[in-house]
LUMMINU-374081 format. One line per field, with one value per residue (C-alpha): residue number from 1; residue in three letters; x, z, y. Coordinates in steps of 0.1 Angstrom, whole numbers. Each point is the difference from the previous one (the first is absolute). Layout:
! LUMMINU-374081
pos = (NUM:...)
code = (ALA:...)
c1 = (X:...)
c3 = (Z:...)
c2 = (Y:...)
This chain:
! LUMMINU-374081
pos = (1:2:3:4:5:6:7:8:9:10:11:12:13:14:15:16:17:18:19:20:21:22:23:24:25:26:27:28:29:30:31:32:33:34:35:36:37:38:39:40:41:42:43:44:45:46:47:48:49:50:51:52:53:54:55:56:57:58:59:60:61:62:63:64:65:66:67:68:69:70:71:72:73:74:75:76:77:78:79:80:81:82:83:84:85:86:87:88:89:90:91:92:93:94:95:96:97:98:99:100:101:102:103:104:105:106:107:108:109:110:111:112:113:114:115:116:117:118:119:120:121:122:123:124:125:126:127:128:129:130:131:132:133:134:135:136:137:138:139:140:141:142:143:144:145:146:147:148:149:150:151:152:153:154:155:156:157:158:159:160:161:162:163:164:165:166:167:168:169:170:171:172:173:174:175:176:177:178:179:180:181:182:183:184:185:186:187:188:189:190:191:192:193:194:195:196:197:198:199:200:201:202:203:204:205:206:207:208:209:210:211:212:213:214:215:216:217:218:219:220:221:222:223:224:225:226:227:228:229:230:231:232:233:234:235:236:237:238:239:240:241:242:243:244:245:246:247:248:249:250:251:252:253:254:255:256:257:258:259:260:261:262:263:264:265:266:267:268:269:270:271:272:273:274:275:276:277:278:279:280:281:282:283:284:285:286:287:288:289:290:291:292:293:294:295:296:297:298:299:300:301:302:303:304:305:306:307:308:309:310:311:312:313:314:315:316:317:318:319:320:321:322:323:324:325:326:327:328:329:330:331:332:333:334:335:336:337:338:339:340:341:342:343:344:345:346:347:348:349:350:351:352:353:354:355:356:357:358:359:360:361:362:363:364:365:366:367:368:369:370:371:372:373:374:375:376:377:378:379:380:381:382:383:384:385:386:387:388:389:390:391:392:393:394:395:396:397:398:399:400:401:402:403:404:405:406:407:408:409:410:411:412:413:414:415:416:417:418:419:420:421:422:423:424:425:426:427:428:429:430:431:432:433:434:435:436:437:438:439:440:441:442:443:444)
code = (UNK:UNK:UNK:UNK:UNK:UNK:UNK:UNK:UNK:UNK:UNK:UNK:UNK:UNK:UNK:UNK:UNK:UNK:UNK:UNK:UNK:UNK:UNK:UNK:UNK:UNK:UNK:UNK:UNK:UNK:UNK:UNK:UNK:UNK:UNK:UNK:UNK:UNK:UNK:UNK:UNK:UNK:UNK:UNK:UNK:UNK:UNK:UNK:UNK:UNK:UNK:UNK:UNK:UNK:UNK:UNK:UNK:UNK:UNK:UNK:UNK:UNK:UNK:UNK:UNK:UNK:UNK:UNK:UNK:UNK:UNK:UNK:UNK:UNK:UNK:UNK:UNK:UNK:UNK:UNK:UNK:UNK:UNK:UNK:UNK:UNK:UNK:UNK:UNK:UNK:UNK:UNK:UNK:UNK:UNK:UNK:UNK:UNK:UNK:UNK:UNK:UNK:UNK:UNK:UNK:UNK:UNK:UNK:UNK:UNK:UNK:UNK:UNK:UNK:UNK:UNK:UNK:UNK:UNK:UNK:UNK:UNK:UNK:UNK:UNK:UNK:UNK:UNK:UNK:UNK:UNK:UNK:UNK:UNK:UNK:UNK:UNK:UNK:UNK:UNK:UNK:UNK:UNK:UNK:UNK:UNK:UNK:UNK:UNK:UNK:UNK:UNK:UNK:UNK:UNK:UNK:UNK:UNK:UNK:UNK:UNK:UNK:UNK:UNK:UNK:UNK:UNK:UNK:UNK:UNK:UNK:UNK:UNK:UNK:UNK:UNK:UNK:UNK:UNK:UNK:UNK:UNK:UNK:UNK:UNK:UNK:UNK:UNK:UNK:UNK:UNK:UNK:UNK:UNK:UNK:UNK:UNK:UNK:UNK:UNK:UNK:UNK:UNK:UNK:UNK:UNK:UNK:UNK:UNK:UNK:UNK:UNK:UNK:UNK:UNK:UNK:UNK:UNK:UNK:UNK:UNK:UNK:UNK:UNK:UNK:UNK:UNK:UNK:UNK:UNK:UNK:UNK:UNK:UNK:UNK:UNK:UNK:UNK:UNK:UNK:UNK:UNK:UNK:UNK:UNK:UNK:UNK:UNK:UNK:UNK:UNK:UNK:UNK:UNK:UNK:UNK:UNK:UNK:UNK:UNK:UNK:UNK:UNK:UNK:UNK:UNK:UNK:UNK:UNK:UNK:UNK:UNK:UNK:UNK:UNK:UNK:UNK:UNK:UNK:UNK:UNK:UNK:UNK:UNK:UNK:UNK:UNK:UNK:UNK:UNK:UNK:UNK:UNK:UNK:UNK:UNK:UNK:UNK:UNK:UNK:UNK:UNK:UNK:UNK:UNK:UNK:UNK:UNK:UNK:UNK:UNK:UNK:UNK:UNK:UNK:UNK:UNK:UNK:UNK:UNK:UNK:UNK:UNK:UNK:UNK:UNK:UNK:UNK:UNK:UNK:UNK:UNK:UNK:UNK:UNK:UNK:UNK:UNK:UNK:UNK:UNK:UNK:UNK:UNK:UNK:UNK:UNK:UNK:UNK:UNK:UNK:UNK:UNK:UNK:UNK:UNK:UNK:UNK:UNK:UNK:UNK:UNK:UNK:UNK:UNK:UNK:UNK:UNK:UNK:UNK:UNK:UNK:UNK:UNK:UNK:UNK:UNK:UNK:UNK:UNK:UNK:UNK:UNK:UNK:UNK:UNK:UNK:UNK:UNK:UNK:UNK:UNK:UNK:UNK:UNK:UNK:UNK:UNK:UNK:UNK:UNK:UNK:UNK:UNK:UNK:UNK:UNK:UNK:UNK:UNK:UNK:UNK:UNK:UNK:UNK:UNK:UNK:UNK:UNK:UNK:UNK:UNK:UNK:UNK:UNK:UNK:UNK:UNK:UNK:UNK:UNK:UNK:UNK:UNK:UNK:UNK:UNK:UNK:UNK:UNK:UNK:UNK:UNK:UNK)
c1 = (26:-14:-38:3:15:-25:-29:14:2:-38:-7:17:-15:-34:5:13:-33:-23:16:-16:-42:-17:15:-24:5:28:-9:32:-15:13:12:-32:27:-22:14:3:-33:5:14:9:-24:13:-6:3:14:31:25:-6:9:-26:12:31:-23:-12:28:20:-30:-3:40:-10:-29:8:35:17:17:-23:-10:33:14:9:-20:28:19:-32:3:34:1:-30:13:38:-17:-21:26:25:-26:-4:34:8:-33:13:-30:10:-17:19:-34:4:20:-10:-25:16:-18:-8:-2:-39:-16:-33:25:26:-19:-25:38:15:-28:-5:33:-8:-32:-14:32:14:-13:35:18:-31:7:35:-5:-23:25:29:-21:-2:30:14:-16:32:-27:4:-40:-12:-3:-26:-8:-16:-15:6:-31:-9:23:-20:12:12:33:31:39:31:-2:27:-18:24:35:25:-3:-36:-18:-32:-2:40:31:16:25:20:3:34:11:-6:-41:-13:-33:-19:-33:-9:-37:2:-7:4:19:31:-5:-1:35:19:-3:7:-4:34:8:21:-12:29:-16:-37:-10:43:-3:23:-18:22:16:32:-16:-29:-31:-15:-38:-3:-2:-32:-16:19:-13:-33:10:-13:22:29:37:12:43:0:25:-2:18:2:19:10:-12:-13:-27:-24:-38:-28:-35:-32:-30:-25:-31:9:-16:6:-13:-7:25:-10:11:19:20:20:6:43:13:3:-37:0:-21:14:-29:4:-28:4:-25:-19:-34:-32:0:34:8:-27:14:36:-17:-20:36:10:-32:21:21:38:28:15:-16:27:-26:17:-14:28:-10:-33:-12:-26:-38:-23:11:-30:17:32:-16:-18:24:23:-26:9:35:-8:-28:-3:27:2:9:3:-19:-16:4:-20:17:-10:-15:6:17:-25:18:-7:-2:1:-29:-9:-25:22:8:36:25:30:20:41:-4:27:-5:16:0:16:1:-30:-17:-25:-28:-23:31:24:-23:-4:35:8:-29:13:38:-10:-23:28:-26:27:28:8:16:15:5:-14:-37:-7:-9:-31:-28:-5:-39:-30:-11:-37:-11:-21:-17:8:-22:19:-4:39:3:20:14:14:6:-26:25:32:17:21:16:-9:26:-15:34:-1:3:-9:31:17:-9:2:38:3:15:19:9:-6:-9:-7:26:-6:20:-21:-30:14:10:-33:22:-19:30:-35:-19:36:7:-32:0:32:-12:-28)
c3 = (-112:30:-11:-7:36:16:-15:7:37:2:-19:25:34:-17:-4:34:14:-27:18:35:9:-20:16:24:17:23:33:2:23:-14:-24:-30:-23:-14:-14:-40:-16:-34:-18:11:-14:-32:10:40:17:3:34:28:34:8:-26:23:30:-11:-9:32:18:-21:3:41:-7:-23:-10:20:24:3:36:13:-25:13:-12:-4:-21:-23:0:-2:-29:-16:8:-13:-31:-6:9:-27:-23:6:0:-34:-11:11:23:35:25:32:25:-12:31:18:29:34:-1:31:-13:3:-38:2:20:-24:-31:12:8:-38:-17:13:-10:-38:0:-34:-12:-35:-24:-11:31:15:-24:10:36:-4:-23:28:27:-13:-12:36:8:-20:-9:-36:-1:14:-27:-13:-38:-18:-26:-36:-16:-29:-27:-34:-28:19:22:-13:8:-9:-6:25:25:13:16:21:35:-3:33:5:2:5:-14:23:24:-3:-37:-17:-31:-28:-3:-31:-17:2:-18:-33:-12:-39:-20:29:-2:15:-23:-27:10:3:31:9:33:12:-9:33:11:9:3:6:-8:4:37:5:11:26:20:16:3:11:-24:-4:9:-20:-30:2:7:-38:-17:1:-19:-37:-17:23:-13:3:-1:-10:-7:-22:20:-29:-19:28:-23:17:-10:12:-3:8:0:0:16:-28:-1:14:-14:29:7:37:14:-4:10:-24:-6:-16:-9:6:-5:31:8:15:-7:3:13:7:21:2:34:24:-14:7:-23:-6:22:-20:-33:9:12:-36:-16:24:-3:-20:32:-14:16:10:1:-2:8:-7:28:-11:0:21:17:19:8:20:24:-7:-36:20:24:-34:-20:29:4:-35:19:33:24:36:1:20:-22:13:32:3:34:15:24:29:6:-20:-36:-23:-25:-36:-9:-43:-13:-1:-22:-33:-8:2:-34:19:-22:11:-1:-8:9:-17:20:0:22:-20:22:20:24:-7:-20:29:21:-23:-4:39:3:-28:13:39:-9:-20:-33:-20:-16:-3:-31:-6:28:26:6:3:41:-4:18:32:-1:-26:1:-2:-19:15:-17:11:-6:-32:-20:11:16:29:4:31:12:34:1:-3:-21:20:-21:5:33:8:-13:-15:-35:-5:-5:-3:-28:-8:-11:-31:-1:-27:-7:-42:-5:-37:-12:-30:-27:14:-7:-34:-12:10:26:33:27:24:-27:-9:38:4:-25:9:34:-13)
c2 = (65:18:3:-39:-5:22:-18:-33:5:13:-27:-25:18:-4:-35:-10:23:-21:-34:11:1:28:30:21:35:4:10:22:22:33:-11:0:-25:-31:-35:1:-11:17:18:37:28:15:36:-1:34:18:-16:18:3:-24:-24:4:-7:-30:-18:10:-14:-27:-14:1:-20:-22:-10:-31:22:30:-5:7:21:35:25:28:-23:2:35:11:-23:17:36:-10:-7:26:32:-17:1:35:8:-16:17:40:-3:-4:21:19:-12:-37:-21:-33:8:-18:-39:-19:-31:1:-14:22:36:-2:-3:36:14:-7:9:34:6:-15:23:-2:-18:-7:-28:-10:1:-20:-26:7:-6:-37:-12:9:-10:-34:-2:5:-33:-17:-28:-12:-11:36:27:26:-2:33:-19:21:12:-25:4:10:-26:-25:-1:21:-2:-8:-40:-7:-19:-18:8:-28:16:6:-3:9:39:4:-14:-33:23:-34:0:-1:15:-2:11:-13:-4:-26:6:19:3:-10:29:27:34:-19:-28:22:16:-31:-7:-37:-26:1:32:18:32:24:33:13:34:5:-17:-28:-33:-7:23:-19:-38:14:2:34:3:31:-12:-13:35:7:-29:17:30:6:-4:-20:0:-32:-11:-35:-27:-29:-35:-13:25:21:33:30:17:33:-7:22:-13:15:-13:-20:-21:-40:-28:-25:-36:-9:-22:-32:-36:-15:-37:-23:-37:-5:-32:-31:4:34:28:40:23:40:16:38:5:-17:16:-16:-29:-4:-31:-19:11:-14:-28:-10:8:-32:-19:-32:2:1:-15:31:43:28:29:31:23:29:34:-13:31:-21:1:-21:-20:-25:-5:-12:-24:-12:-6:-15:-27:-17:-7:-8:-4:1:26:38:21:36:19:30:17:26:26:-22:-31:-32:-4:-18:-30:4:-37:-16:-3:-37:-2:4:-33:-10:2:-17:15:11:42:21:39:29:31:36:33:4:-26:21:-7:-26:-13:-4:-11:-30:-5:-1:-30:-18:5:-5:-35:-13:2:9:15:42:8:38:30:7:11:32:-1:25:-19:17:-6:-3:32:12:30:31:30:33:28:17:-36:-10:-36:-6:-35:-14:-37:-11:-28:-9:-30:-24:-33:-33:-6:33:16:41:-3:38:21:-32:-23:-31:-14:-23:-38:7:36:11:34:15:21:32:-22:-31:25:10:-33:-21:-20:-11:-12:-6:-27:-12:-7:-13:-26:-12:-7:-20)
């Protein structure tokens, strides 16, 4: 499930960088980091310390806030990071402390990595990943792509799980955790495992530790083989699992739809990828009465696909701004040149919701286009982020921008609330039930 999540949120940055003008060297002064062209190298070097140098230097430069970000912050991040590593590793060492910071970018940065000297590869790693992390932005993050696997992509099958978002579990989810995505024919398909089916246990961990989800478990789905306690809803039988990694035969997500009865037509689209606004759009192209477009478990994409697809509802409309650090917030507007469907639209959303998803859902709920079906969005949209190459092949990606609503309201952290409140339960899951497409149909 991780690999899968992993990929999907390169997969996303790259997308959001391909919606902007062909990307060009960064002037980042010290930084060396350049805007994702291609692909990264397949054989670049080890991470170093200057790996480390460039994306401190590169956060400054580039990300929305960088100019007054304070530069010890950075580092006391970086060095948190990179002594725990060495600590869980049995490698700490007795001259390794933070060096006093004056709050100087170019002075601070000669001061900490005197101390690093030569420094470790894994704690380096270590250190950008807590670095960035200490940003608390859910669009900034550094990605270590794998090396490509040999035979295609491997893992358990289970590639889908109810508080799944983005690279962590919702810290507003509420038990039970169930899955919600099997790849036919996997290792997990092979051992029974079901949609629906309630996860109790990982690796012996408990998923929720008082009502609070536990995080760890998603470091333990990655083991090989990973011991999984599940519970059937509709049975309520118990049952240990463990599954081993395996070879996934997987189709891309694609859109999909559906004639239902009284004229309206049911369409799912998994991500705003490039493409995908027109491909909802042919689904609609005999312009039904009414659209339910199930945008559940959405994790987002480019922001061009939104205003796109938007325009086939409404035109003249602001739907989102992007605002730089200072100066003046620029309106995203609908794309008026998709013709019109006038049809009534119906959306179905979830804490699944992500990005380029709820910024579409706060445009269609703040312009009155429609109706929100479901839970809650996910409230992860704090900016389109653009992608930049360090030095060791990693990708650094952090917003230049961040996403304000329509009204200019924070929907980051936040999300957007539903009309009419219909989330998915594991027995819904289990017994093909859909409370959201029920709800929705009765309101049309």
């Amino acid at each position: 499930m991780i690999r899968t999540l992993c990929a999907a949120v390169l997969v996303t940055a790259c997308t959001v960088s391909a919606s902007a003008p062909a990307p060009q060297p960064v002037p980042a002064g010290n930084a060396g980091c350049t805007a994702v062209a291609a692909p990264p190298p397949q054989s670049p070097p080890p991470t170093s310390v200057n790996t480390l140098r460039q994306a401190y230097f590169c956060v400054l430069d580039n990300y929305y806030s960088g100019p007054v970000l304070d530069s010890r912050t950075l580092l006391k991040s970086a060095m948190a990071a990179y002594t725990q590593n060495l600590i869980r590793r049995g490698a700490d060492r007795a001259d390794l402390g933070l060096p006093a910071l004056t709050g100087d970018r170019d002075t601070d940065w000669a001061a900490f990595a005197k101390v690093l000297g030569t420094g470790d590869p894994a704690a380096l790693r270590a250190a950008i990943t807590g670095m960035v992390a200490g940003l608390q932005d859910n669009h900034a993050r550094w990605i270590n792509p794998p090396p490509p696997q040999q035979g295609g992509p491997t893992g358990t099958g289970i590639v889908g799980v109810s508080a799944e978002q983005g690279p962590q579990l919702d810290p507003a989810a509420r038990s039970p955790l169930f899955i919600t995505e099997v790849v036919p024919g996997s290792p997990a398909a092979e051992a029974g495992v079901r949609p629906g089916d309630i996860i109790l246990k990982v690796d012996g961990m408990p998923v929720f530790i008082g009502d609070t989800v536990n995080q760890a478990i998603i470091g333990a789905f990655a083991a090989d083989p990973v011991r999984l306690t599940l519970k059937r809803p509709t049975t309520g039988r118990t049952r240990t699992v463990e599954i081993g990694q395996g070879p996934l035969t997987r189709r891309p997500p694609e859109v999909t739809s559906k004639r239902l009865p009284g004229g309206v037509v049911y369409v799912r689209l998994p991500g705003f990828h490039e493409g995908g606004a027109d491909r909802v759009i042919a689904e609609l192209r005999d312009r039904p009465k009414a659209v339910v477009l199930d945008l559940r478990g959405n994790g987002g994409g480019s922001p061009r696909e939104v205003t796109r697809l938007l325009g086939a509802f409404a035109h003249g409309k602001v739907t989102s701004h992007f605002c730089p650090l200072k100066g003046d917030c620029v309106p995203n507007r609908t794309d008026d040149s998709v013709p019109l469907l006038g049809s009534r639209l119906v959306v179905l959303t979830d804490r699944g919701c992500a990005s380029a998803c709820d910024d579409f859902s706060a445009a269609v709920k703040g312009n009155g286009l429609g109706t929100l079906v479901g839970t809650r969005t996910a409230g992860a949209v704090s900016g389109p982020g653009m992608g930049y190459l360090l030095d060791d092949g990693s990708v650094l990606i952090l917003p230049k921008v961040r996403h304000l609503g329509p009204a200019r309201e924070i929907i980051d952290t936040i999300g957007v609330p539903v009309d009419h409140h219909a989330p998915m339960t594991a027995l819904d899951l289990a017994t093909g039930r859909d409370p959201g497409l029920a709800k929705a149909l009765a309101l049309l």
